[in-house]
N, C-alpha and C positions, 0 to 999 in steps of 0.2 A: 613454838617458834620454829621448829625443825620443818614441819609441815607447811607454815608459809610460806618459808625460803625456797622450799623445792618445789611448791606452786609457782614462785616469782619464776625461779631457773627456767622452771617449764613453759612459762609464759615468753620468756626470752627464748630461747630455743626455737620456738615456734612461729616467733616472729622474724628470728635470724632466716630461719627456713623458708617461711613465706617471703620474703625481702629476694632471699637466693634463686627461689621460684620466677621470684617478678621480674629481675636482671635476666633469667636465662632465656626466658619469655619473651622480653622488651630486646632484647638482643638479636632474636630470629624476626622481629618485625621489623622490618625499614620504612619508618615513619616518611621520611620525607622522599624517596624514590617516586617521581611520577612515573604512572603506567605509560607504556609506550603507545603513541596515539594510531588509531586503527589509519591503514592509507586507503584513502578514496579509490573507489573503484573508479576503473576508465569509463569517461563519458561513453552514453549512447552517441552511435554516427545516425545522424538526423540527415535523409532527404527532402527536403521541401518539393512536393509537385503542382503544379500548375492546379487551382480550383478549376476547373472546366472539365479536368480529368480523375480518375481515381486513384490513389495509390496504388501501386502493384501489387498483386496476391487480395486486393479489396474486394469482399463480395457483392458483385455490381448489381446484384437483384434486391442489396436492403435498399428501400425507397427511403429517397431525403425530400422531406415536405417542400415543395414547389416555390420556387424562386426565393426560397431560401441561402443564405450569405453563407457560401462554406468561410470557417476563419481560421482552422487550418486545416492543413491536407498534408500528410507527410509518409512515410516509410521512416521504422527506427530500427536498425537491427545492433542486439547487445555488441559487447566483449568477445561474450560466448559462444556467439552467432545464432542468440532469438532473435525473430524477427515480429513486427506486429505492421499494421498498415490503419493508418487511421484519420478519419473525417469527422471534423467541429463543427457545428452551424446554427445559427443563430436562428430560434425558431420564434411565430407569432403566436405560437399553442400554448396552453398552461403546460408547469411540468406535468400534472395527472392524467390531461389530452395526451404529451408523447409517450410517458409510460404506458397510460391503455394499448395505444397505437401498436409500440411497437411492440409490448407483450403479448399483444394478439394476433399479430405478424407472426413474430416466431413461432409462436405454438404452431397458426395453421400452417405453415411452409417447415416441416420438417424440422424444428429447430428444439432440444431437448432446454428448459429452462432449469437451471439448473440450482437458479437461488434468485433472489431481487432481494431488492432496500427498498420498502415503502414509506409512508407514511408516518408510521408512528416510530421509524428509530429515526429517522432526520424529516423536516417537517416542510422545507425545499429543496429536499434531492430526492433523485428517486435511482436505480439503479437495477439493472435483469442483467445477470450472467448466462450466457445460454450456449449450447454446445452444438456444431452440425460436422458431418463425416468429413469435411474441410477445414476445421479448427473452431477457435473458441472465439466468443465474442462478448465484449464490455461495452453496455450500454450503459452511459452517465449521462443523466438530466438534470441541470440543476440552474434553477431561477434568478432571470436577468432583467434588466430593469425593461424591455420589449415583449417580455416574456418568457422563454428559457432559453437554454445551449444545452447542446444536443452531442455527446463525443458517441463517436462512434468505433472501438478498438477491436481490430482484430486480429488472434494472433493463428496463421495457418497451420496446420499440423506440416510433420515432415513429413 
């Protein structure tokens, strides 16, 4: 009987302990304290420019397929003060026509490609990242009910 007892003790004791554990534990966690919410970074300052024109810093020798709808045209420059210069246009080409296009633009004129999105990871977009001694450039293609849209991002080096 002496040996149960000091089983049961011990079984109590251990649970007193694990109980003392669990308070001290539940007492360093603040169950109901919401995290403080992250604040929004400041808007980009957007220039809208004139379609007839380029944005500024835009490399005026990428060709945009001929009488094509630019549908935006703008200048963003961050917070921080990046800047990128960029033209939309609404093409009558498959996406697979301007990707060829313009991947085969860049290579031959100087232009390091530095990654693309083809095919088989999105199956209507297409995307060349490509780099030239004047900054980097984001080509996004991606299919519209006329045929594609065409962004064309550049951001210039400093």
């Amino acid at each position: 009987m002496n040996n149960n007892n000091n089983k049961k003790w011990i079984g109590v004791a251990v649970a007193i302990i694990l109980v003392i554990v669990a308070i001290a534990f539940l007492g360093k966690v603040k169950v109901n304290d919401p995290e403080p919410s992250p604040t929004p970074p400041p808007p980009n300052k957007i220039e809208n420019v004139p379609v007839n024109q380029a944005p500024k810093g835009f490399p005026t020798q990428l060709p945009i397929e001929s009488g094509a709808e630019i549908t935006n045209n703008y200048n963003a420059t961050s917070p921080d003060g990046r800047f990128q210069a960029t033209r939309v246009f609404s093409s009558t080409k498959s996406v697979q026509a301007n990707f060829d296009f313009y991947n085969n633009y860049l290579t031959k004129n100087n232009w390091k490609v530095l990654g693309v999105v083809n095919e088989s990871a999105r199956p209507d977009q297409r995307a060349i990242f490509a780099q030239h001694s004047t900054g980097l450039l984001n080509v996004t293609i991606y299919k519209s009910a006329t045929g594609s849209t065409v962004d064309l991002s550049f951001l210039p080096v400093k």
